[in-house]
C-alpha positions as CSV (number, residue, x, y, z in Angstrom):
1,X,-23.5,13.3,-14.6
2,X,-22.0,15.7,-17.3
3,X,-18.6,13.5,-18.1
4,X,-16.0,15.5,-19.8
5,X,-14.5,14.0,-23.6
6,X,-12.9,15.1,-25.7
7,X,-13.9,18.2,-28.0
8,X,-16.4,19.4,-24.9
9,X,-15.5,22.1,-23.4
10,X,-14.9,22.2,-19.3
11,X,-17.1,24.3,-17.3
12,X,-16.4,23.8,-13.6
13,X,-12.1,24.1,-12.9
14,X,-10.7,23.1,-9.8
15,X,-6.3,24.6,-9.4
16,X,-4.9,23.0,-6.2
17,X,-1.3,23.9,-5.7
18,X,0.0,21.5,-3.6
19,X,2.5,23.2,-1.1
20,X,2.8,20.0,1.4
21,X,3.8,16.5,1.4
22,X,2.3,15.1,4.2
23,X,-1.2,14.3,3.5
24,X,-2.3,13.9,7.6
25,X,-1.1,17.2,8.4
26,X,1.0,17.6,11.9
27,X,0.4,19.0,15.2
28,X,3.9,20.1,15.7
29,X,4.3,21.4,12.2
30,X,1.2,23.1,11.8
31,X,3.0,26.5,13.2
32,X,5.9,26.1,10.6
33,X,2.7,25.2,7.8
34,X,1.0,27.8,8.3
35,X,3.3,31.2,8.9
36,X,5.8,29.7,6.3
37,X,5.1,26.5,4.4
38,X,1.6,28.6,3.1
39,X,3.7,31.7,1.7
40,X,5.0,29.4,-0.5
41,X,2.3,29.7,-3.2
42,X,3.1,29.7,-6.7
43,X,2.7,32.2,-9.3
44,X,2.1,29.8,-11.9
45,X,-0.8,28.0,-10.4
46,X,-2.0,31.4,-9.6
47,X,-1.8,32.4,-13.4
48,X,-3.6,29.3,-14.3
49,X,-6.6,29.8,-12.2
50,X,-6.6,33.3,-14.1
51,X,-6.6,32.3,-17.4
52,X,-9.2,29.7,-16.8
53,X,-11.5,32.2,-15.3
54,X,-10.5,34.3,-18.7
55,X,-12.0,31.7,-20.5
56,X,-15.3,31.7,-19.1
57,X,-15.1,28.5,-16.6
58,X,-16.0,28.5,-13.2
59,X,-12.6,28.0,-11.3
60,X,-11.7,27.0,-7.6
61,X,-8.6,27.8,-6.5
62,X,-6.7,26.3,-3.2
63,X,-3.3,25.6,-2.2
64,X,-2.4,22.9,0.3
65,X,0.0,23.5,3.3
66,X,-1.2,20.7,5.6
67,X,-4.2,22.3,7.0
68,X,-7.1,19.8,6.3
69,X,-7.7,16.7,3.8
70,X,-6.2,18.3,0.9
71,X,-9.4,17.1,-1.3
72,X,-11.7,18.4,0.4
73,X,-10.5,21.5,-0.7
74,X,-12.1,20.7,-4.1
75,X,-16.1,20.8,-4.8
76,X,-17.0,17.3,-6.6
77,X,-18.8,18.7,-9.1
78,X,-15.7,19.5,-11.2
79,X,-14.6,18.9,-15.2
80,X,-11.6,19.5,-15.2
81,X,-8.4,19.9,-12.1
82,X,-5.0,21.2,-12.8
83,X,-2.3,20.1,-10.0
84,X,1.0,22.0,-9.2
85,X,3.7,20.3,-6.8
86,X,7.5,19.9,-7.0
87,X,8.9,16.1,-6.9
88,X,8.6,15.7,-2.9
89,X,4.5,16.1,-3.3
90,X,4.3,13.8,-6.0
91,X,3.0,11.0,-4.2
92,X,0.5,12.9,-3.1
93,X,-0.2,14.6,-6.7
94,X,-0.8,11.0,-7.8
95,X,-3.4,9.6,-5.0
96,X,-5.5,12.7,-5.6
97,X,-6.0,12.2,-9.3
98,X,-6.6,8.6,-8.5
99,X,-9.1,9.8,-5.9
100,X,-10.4,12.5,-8.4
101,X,-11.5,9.9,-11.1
102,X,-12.7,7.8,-8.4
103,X,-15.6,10.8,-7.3
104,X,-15.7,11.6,-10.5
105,X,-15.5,9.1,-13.3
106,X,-13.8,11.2,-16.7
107,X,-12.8,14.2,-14.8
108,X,-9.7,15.6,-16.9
109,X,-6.4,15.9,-14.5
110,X,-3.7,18.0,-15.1
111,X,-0.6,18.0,-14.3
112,X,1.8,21.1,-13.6
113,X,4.8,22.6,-12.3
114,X,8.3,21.5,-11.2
115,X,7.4,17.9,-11.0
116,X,5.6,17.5,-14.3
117,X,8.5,19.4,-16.2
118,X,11.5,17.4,-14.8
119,X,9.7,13.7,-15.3
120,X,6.9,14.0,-17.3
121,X,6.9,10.0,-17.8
122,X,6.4,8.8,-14.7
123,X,3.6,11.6,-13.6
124,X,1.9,10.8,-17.4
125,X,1.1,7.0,-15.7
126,X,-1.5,9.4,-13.2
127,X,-2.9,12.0,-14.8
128,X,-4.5,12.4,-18.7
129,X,-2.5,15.5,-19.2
130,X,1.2,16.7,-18.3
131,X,2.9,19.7,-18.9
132,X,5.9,20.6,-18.8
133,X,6.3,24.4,-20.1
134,X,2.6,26.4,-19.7
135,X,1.1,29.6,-21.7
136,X,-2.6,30.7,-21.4
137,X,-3.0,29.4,-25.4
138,X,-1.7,25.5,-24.1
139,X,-4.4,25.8,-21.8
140,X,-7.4,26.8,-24.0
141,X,-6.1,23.8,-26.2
142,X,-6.2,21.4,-23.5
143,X,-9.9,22.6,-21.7
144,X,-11.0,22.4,-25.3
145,X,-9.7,19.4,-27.5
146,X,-6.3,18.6,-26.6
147,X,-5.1,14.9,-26.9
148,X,-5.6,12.7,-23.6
149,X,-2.3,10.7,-22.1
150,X,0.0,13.4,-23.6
151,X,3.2,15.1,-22.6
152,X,2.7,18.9,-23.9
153,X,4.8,22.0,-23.5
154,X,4.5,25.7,-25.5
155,X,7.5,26.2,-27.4
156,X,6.3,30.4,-26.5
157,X,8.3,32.6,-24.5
158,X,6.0,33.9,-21.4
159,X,6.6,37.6,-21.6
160,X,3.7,38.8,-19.2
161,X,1.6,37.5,-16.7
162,X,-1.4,38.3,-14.8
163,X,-0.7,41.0,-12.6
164,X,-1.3,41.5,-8.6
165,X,-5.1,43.2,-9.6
166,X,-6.3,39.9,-11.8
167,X,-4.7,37.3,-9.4
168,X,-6.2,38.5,-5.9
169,X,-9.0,36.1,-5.7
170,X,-6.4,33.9,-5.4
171,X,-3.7,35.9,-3.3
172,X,-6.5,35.9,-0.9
173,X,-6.7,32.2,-0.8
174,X,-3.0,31.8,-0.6
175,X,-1.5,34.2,1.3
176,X,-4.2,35.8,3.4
177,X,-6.4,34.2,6.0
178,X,-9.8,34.7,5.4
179,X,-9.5,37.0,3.1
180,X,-7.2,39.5,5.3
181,X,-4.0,39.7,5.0
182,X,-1.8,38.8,8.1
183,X,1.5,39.9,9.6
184,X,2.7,36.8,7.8
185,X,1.5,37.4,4.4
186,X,3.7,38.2,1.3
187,X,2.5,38.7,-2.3
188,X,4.5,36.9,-4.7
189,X,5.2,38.8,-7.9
190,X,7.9,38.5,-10.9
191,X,9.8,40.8,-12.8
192,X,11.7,38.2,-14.5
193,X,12.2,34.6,-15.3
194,X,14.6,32.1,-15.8
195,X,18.4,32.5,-15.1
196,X,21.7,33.8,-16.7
197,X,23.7,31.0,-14.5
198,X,24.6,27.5,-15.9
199,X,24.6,25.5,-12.5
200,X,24.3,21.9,-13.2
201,X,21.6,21.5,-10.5
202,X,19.4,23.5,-11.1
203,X,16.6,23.2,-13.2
204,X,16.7,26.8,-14.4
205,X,20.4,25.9,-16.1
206,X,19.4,26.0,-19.6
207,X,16.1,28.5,-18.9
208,X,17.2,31.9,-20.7
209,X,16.6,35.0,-18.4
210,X,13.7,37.3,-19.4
211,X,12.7,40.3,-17.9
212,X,8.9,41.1,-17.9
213,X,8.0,44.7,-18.7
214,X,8.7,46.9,-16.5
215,X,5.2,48.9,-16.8
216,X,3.4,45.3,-15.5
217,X,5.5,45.9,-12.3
218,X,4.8,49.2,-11.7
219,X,1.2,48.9,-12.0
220,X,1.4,45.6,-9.7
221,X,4.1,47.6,-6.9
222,X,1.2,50.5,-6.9
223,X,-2.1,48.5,-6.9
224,X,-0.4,46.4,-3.5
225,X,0.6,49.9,-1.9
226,X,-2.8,51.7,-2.1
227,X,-4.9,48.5,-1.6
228,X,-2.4,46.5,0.9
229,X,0.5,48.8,2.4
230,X,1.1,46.7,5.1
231,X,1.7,43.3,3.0
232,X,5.3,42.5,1.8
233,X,6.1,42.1,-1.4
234,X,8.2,38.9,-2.2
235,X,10.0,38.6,-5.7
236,X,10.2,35.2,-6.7
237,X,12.9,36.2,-9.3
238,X,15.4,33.7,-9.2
239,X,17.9,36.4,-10.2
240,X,16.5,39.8,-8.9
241,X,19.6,41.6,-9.8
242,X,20.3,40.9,-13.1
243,X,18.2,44.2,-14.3
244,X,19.2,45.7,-11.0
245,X,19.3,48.9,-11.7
246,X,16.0,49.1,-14.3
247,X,14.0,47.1,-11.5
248,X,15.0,49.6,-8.6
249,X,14.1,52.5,-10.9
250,X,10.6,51.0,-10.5
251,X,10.6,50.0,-6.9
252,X,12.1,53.6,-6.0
253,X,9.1,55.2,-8.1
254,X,6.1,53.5,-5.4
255,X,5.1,56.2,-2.7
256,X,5.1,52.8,-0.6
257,X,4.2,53.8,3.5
258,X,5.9,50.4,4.7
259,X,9.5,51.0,5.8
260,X,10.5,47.5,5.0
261,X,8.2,46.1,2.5
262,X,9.9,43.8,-0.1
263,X,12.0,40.8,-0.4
264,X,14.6,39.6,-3.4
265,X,16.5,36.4,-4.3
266,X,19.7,36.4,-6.4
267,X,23.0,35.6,-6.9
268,X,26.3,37.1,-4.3
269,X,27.9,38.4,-6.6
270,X,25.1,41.3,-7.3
271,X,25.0,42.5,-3.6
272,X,27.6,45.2,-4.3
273,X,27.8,47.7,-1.3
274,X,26.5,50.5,-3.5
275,X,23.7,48.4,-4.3
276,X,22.9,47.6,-0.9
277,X,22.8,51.4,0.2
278,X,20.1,51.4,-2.9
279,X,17.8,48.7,-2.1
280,X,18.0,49.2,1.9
281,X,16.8,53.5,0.9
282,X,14.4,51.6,-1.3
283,X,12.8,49.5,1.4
284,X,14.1,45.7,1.3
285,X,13.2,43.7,4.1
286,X,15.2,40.5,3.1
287,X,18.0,38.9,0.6
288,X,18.8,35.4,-0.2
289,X,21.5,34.9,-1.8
290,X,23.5,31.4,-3.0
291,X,26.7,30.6,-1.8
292,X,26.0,27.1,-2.6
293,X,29.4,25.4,-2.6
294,X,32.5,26.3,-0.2
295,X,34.9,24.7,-3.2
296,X,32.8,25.3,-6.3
297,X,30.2,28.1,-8.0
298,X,32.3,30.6,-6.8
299,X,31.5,32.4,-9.9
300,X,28.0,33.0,-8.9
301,X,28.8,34.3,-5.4
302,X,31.8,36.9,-7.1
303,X,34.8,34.9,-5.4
304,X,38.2,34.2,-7.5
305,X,37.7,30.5,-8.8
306,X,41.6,30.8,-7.2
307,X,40.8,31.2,-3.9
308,X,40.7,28.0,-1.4
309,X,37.9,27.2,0.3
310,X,38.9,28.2,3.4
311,X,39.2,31.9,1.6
312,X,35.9,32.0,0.1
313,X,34.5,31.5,3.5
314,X,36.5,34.3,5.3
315,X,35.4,36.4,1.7
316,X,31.8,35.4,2.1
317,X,31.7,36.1,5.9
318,X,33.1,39.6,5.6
319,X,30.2,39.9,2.6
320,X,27.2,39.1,4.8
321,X,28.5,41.2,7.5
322,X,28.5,44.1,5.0
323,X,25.0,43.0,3.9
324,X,23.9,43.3,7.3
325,X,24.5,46.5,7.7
326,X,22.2,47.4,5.0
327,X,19.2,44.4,5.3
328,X,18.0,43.0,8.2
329,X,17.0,39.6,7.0
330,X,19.0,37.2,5.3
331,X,18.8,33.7,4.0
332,X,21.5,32.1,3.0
333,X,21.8,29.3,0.9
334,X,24.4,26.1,0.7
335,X,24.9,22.3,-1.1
336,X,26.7,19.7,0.9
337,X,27.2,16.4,-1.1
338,X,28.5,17.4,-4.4
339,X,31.4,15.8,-5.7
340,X,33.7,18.3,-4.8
341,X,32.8,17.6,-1.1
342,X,35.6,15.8,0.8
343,X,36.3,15.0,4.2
344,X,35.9,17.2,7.2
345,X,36.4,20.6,5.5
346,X,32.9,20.9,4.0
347,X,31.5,20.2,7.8
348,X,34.3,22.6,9.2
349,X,33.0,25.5,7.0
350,X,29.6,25.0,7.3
351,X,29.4,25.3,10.6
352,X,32.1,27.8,11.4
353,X,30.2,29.8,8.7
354,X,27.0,29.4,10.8
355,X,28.7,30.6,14.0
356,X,30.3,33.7,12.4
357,X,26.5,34.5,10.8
358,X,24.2,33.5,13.4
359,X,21.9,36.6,12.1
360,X,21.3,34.6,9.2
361,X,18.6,31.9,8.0
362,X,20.8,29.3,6.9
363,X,19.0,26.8,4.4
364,X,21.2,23.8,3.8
365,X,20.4,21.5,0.9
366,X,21.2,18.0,-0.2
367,X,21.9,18.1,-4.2
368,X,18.6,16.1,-6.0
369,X,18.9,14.9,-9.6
370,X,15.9,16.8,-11.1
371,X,15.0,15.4,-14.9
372,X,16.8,17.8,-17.1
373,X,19.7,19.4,-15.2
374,X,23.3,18.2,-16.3
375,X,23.5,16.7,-12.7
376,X,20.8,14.0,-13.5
377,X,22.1,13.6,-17.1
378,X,25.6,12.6,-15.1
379,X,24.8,10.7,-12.5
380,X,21.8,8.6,-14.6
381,X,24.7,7.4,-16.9
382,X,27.1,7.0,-14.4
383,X,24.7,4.5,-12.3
384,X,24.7,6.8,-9.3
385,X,20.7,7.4,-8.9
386,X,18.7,5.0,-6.1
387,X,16.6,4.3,-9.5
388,X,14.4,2.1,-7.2
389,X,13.8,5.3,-5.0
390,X,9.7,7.2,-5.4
391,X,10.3,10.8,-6.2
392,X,8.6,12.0,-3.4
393,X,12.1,11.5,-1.5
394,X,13.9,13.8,-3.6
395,X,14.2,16.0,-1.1
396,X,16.4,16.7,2.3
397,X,16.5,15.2,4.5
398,X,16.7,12.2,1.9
399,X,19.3,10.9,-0.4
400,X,18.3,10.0,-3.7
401,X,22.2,9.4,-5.1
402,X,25.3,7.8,-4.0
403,X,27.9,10.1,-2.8
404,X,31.4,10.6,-4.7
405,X,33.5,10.5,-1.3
406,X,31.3,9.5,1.2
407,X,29.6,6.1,2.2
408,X,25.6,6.7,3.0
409,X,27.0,7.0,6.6
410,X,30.0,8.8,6.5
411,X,27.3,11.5,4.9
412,X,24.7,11.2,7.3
413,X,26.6,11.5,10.3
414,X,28.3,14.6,8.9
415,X,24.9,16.0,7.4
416,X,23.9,15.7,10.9
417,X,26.7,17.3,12.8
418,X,25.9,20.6,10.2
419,X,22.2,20.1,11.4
420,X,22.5,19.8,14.8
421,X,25.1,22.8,15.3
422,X,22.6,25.2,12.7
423,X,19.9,24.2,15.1
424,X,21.3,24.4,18.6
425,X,19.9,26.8,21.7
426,X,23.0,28.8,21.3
427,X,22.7,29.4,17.6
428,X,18.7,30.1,17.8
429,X,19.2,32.4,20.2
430,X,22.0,34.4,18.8
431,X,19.7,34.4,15.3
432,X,16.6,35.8,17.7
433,X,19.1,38.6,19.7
434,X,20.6,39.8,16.4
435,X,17.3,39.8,14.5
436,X,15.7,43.6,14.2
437,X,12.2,42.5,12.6
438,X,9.9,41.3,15.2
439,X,8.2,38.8,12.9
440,X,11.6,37.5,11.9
441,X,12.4,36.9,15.4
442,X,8.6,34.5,15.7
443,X,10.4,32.8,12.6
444,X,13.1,31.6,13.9
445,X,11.8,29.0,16.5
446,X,9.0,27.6,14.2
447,X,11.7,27.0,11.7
448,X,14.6,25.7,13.8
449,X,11.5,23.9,15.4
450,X,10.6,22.1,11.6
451,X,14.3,21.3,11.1
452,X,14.7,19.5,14.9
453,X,12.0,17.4,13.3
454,X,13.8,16.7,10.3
455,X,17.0,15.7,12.0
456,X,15.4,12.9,13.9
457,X,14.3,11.3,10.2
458,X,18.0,11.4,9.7
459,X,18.7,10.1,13.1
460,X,16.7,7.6,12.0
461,X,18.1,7.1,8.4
462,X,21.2,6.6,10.1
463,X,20.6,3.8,12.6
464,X,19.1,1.9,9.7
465,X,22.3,2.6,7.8
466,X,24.4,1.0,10.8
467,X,22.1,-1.7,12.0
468,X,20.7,-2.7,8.5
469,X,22.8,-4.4,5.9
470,X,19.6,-4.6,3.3
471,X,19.2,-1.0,3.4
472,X,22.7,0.3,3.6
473,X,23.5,-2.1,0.5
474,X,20.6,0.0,-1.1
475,X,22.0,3.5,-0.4
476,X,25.5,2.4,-1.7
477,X,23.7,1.2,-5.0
478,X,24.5,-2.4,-4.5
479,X,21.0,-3.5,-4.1
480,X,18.0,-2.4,-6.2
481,X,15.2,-3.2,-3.8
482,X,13.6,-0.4,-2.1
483,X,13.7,-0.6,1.5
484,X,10.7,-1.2,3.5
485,X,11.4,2.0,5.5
486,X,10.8,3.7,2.5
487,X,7.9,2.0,1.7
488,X,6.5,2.7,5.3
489,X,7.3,6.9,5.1
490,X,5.4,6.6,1.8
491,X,2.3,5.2,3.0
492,X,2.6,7.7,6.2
493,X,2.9,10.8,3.9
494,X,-0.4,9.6,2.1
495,X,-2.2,9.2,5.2
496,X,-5.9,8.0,3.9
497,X,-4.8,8.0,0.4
498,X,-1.8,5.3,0.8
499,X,-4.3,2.5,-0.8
500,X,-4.1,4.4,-4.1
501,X,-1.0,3.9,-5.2
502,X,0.4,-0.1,-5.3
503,X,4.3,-0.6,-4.4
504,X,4.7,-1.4,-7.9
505,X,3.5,2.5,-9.6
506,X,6.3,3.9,-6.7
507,X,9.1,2.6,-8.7
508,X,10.3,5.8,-10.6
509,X,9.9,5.8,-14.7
510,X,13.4,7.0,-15.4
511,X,14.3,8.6,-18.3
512,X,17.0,10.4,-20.0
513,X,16.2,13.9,-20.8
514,X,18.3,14.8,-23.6
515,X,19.8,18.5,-23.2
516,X,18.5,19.5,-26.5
517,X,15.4,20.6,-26.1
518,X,13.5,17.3,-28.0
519,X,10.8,14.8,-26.6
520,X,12.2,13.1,-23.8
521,X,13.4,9.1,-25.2
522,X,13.0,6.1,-22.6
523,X,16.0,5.4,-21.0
524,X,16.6,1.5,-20.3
């Protein structure tokens, strides 16, 4: 067997971006998987697989959406395996590189994306290599000598990236099936990164915005019209309209036959009417702008910081209405459980917003600590993080915090009572009656289908939280032992791999990140 140490170079590369939790897969999700959770792809992933093949290495790329045993998505003859997942797949990141050194004794694993770069400590107890920030020099160093058991980053701006033309081996794999693209697929692409915003949540806060050049674009926008005119383009920009007007210049420049053919994220604030006019001449099938916050971020959506919160909703009502006129798809995205959260009025908003927009996708989010924002630097010193809690649950419908001015079921029952009116008959079919895309209107039931599911796990959060004293004393940080519920939904989401990973490695390594840039310290 042809072991890898170091100073050998790696011949055979596996790159499995792991888009799904759930290692068992799910009859009644598999829908939702496949026409959603698999256009979630990665770019990065993507990239890697590209510069790997650069290198001269035989590469397999796959992403995971819950379609099979996610390993068996790998060949077993492999050197080396880079992994990609945010937080929520971590537990399943960490059984597969146990598994991986299992079938193959001194295969390197790798450790990428979201996860890796917000705690690096805890992943570094699974894999030989994690990394936090990626260029294609970083990973020639690490194929080719780099040291083992090592947090690494590149201190190097990414300026450019492998275009549409050198990624499609792996667009193929990702977003087509079998090769051919579907009425589903989207092509991810960027024409910038990071963010101008400072939002304490996010992990972008302190990631300075950089546009790509604008020639890369064009050449990518032109190669997916002539080859694949009836695929979407999907900017994964988290600020599209920063460069507005440069980027459209482009956009408005591609002979594209598709009538609706590309998507953009970004902030309120750019979706100025005479902007709208622009990108719905252009051809933008869809918009997903933050609102985030009914009493705070205001900034970001282009409301006066002066205006109550019962004005910013009437404001940001009459704003998606006007966007509607102009895009016919629209995701919208808000926070509930921030600080500034208080008593029924968050609730009230929420769902009168909801009512007055059922033509929109409405994505609401429970606020997660993620390593290296302000809001895990805050509530880490100020004792608020379930510390006892595996990473994989830092995600909705889970709370990994306790709440400023809520008990655990205070916020459950009114997380619910959001939920429950966002997914109701009425609501679903206003959002299928007002829809004007015909795939848009399939989307709706698969998705309103995947959040029925999750608002029986918080049915079922809640009970607990009534009828348990052990695990309500947990989620109001008065007791430090994991509960076995959460033990149990572990094991469940690793399905044949729950054996790999003891109780004792799902206690989170917390550390402080310090905002500065430096080597993360250990926090005790």
């Amino acid at each position: 067997m042809n072991l890898v140490k170091k100073g050998q170079a790696c011949n055979e590369i596996g790159v499995l971006d792991l888009l799904c939790e759930d290692a068992r897969g799910s009859l009644a999700g598999m829908p939702h998987d496949y026409a959603v959770v698999k256009q979630y792809a990665g770019i990065m992933p993507q990239v890697v697989s590209v510069w790997c093949r650069k290198l001269g290495h035989d590469v397999c790329y796959a992403t995971y959406y819950g379609q099979k045993d996610p390993l068996k998505l790998l060949p077993h003859d492999l050197d080396a395996v880079f992994l990609s997942c945010f937080s929520r797949g971590s537990g399943l990141a960490y059984a597969l590189a146990k598994a991986l050194k299992m079938r193959r004794p001194g295969i390197l694993t790798v450790l990428g994306g979201p996860h890796a770069k917000q705690f690096p400590s805890d992943a570094l107890g699974f894999f030989d290599v994690v990394v936090r920030d990626c260029d294609e020099t970083l990973v020639r160093e690490i194929l080719r000598d780099f040291p083992r058991n090592a947090v690494v980053t590149t201190q190097r701006r990414l300026r450019e990236l492998p275009g549409i033309e050198e990624r499609l081996p792996e667009i193929r794999i990702a977003s087509f099936w079998k090769s051919r693209p579907t009425p589903f697929s989207f092509i991810p692409i960027l024409s910038s990164t990071g963010c101008p915003y400072g939002c304490d949540f996010c992990v972008d806060w302190n990631n300075p915005y950089t546009p790509l050049p604008l020639e890369s674009v064009e050449q990518d926008l032109l190669f997916a019209a002539r080859h694949f005119p009836g695929v979407r383009i999907n900017f994964y920009d988290p600020n599209f309209g920063v460069k507005f007007d440069e980027i459209m210049t482009v956009i408005e420049k591609i002979p594209h036959p598709g009538k609706r053919w590309f998507l953009t994220e970004g902030s309120l604030n750019s979706l100025t009417e005479d902007r709208l006019k622009r990108l719905k001449k252009a051809g933008c099938l869809c918009v997903i702008p933050g609102i985030e916050s009914w009493s705070a971020y205001s900034k970001k959506a282009g409301i006066k910081p002066a205006l109550s919160a019962g004005e910013k909703l009437h404001e940001v009502v009459d704003r998606f209405n006007l966007i509607h006129q102009y895009i016919p798809v629209i995701q919208a995205n808000l926070l509930f459980g921030l600080d500034t959260d208080e008593g029924d009025d968050p609730v009230r908003l929420n769902k009168e917003f909801i009512t007055r927009t059922p033509y929109v996708a409405h994505s609401l989010n429970i606020p997660a600590p993620f390593g290296g924002t302000p809001l895990f630097d805050r509530y880490l010193k100020g004792g608020r993080i379930l510390s006892a809690l595996p990473f994989t649950f830092y995600c909705k419908p889970y709370l990994a915090t306790t709440v400023k001015n809520y008990t655990p079921v205070q916020f459950y029952e009114k997380l619910m009572e959001i939920f429950s009116h966002m997914t109701s008959f009425g609501i679903l079919a206003e959002a299928v009656r007002t829809s004007e895309n015909r795939i848009f209107k399939a989307y709706h039931p698969l998705r309103n289908l995947s959040l029925r599911l999750m608002l029986r796990t918080m049915g079922r959060i809640l009970s607990l939280l009534k009828t348990d004293r052990g695990f309500r004393a947990f989620h109001e940080g008065e007791s430090k032992v994991l509960p076995e519920y959460y033990h149990q939904r572990y094991e469940a989401l690793l399905g044949p791999y729950k054996g790999l990973v003891s109780r004792e490695e799902r206690y989170p390594v917390m550390h402080e990140i310090p905002l500065n840039g430096k080597q993360p310290g250990p926090y005790r």
